[in-house]
LOMARBA-779060 format. One line per 10 residues: number of its first residue (from 1); their letters; for each residue x, y, z of C-alpha. Coordinates in pm, whole numbers. Layout:
// LOMARBA-779060
NUM	A	X Y Z; ... .
//
This chain:
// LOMARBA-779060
1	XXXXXXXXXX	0 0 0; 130 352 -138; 111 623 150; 123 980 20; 233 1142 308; 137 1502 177; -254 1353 255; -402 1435 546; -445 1138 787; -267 958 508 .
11	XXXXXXXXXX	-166 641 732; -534 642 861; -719 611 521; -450 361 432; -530 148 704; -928 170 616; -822 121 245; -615 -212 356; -910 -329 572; -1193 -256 250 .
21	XXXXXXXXXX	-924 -463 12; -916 -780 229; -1284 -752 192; -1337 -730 -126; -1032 -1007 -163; -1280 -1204 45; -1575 -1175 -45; -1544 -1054 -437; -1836 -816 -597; -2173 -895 -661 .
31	XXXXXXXXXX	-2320 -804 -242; -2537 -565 -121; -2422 -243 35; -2511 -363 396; -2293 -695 360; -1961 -504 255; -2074 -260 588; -2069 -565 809; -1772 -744 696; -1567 -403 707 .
41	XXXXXXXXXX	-1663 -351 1066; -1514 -692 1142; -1196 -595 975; -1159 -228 1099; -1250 -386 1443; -967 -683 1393; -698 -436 1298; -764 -169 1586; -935 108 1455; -1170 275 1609 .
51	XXXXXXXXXX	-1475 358 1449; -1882 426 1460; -2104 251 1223; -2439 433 1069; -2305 740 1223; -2591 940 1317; -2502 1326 1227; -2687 1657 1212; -2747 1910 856; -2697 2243 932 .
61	XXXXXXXXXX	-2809 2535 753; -2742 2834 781; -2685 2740 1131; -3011 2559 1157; -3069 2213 1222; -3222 2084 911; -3246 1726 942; -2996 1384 1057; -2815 1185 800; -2599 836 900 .
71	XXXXXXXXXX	-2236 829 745; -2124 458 687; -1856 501 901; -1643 752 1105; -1320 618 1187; -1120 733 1501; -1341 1046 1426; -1181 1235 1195; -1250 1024 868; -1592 996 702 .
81	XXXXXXXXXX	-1611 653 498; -1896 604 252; -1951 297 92; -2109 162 -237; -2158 -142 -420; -2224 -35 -797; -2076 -145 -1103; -1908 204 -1162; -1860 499 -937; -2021 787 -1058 .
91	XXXXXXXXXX	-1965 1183 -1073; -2265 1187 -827; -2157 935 -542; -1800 1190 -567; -2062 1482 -526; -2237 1328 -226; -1940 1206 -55; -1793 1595 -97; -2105 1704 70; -2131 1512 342 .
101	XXXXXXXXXX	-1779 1647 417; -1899 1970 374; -2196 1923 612; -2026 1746 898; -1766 1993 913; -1511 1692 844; -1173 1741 667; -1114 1401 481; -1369 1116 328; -1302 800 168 .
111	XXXXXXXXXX	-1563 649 -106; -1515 297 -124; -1667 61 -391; -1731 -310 -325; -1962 -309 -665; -1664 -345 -950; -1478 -588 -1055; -1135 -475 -861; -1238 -273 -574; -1239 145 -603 .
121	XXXXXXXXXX	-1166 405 -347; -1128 774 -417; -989 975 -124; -1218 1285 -105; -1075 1677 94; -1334 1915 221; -1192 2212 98; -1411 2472 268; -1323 2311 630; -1322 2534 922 .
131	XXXXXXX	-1142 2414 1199; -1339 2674 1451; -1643 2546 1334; -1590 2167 1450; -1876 2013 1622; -1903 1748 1837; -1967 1441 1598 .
//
């Protein structure tokens, strides 16, 4: 596994990425979304990280609570993990992955998919993160 060290929490979303490829070594393509969420628990859990599952997080607007959405994962809570299992990642799961970011006030994302042939990951930045702005997750 490549580590770019110029990534934020580089070593962190290496270890997730390492946990989601002995999955998919595992258990191949072809699953349900909810399968790939269980059996990457197990792993995350066997090699030590710390994380929440179905993350239950508040929307803001404007500074206004506008509604609850659950995040796949947050690992050692600082890294938001969605997860798909689709034949191809799309512009739109990027987008929605982005903006979760955005909403949760997080710095750094991973979007896995389980869906394809060889698994995919794209490492996703919150660019418009505001470090005095952190809530409690």
């Amino acid at each position: 596994m490549i580590v770019k060290e110029q990534y934020k929490y580089s070593e962190l979303t290496g270890k997730i990425i390492g946990c989601a490829m002995e999955v998919h070594k595992q258990l191949g393509n072809g699953f349900q979304e909810v399968i790939y969420q269980r059996a990457l628990a197990i792993e995350m859990h066997l090699q030590g990280l710390a994380f929440s599952r179905e993350h239950e997080m508040e929307i803001f607007y404007k500074g206004e609570n506008i509604g609850k959405r659950r995040a796949d994962f947050l690992v050692e809570e600082v890294v938001a993990v969605e997860l798909k299992a689709v034949i191809q990642l799309e512009d739109a799961h990027l987008a929605q992955a982005i903006n979760y970011l955005e909403a949760y006030n997080l710095e750094v994302g991973l979007l896995i998919n389980f869906g394809a042939k060889s698994l995919q990951y794209k490492r996703v930045a919150n660019t418009n993160f505001n470090q005095l702005n952190q809530r409690n997750q």
